[in-house]
C-alpha positions, 0 to 999 in steps of 0.5 A: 179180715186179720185186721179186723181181728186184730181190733178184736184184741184192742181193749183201749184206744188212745187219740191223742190231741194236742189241743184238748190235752191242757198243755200236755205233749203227744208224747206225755199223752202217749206216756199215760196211756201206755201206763193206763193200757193202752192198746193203740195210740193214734196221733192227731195233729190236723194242723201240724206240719209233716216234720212236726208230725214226724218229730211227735210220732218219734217222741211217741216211740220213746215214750214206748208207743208200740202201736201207734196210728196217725191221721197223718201221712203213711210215709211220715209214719214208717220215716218215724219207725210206727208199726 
């Protein structure tokens, strides 16, 4: 049930996809939506390796994603600092 209210808050979620983004970085996508509001930003890379996982979701962090998901490992993503 929290989880759910927390949703409740969310105006914006932002998926992330390298190959749809002409170009563009997890990390630029990230920088965006933060700009535009994003509430969430998940990162979505079915076909990158655990470390470039790990590498995406710490350029993510520094672009100032504070929340951020993955359709990723759990443990790559608390090893990268999400939450």
């Amino acid at each position: 049930m929290e989880f759910l209210l927390m949703i409740k808050n969310w105006h914006l979620y932002v998926i992330t996809d390298e190959q749809l983004s002409k170009g563009r970085s997890h990390a630029e996508i990230a920088r965006s939506a933060i700009e535009g509001g994003a509430d969430v930003i998940q990162l979505r890379d079915k076909s990158a390796s655990s470390r470039k996982l790990y590498e995406d979701a710490l350029a993510m962090i520094e672009s100032g994603a504070t929340r951020l998901g993955a359709s990723a490992s759990a443990k790559i993503m608390a090893e990268a600092g999400a939450g």
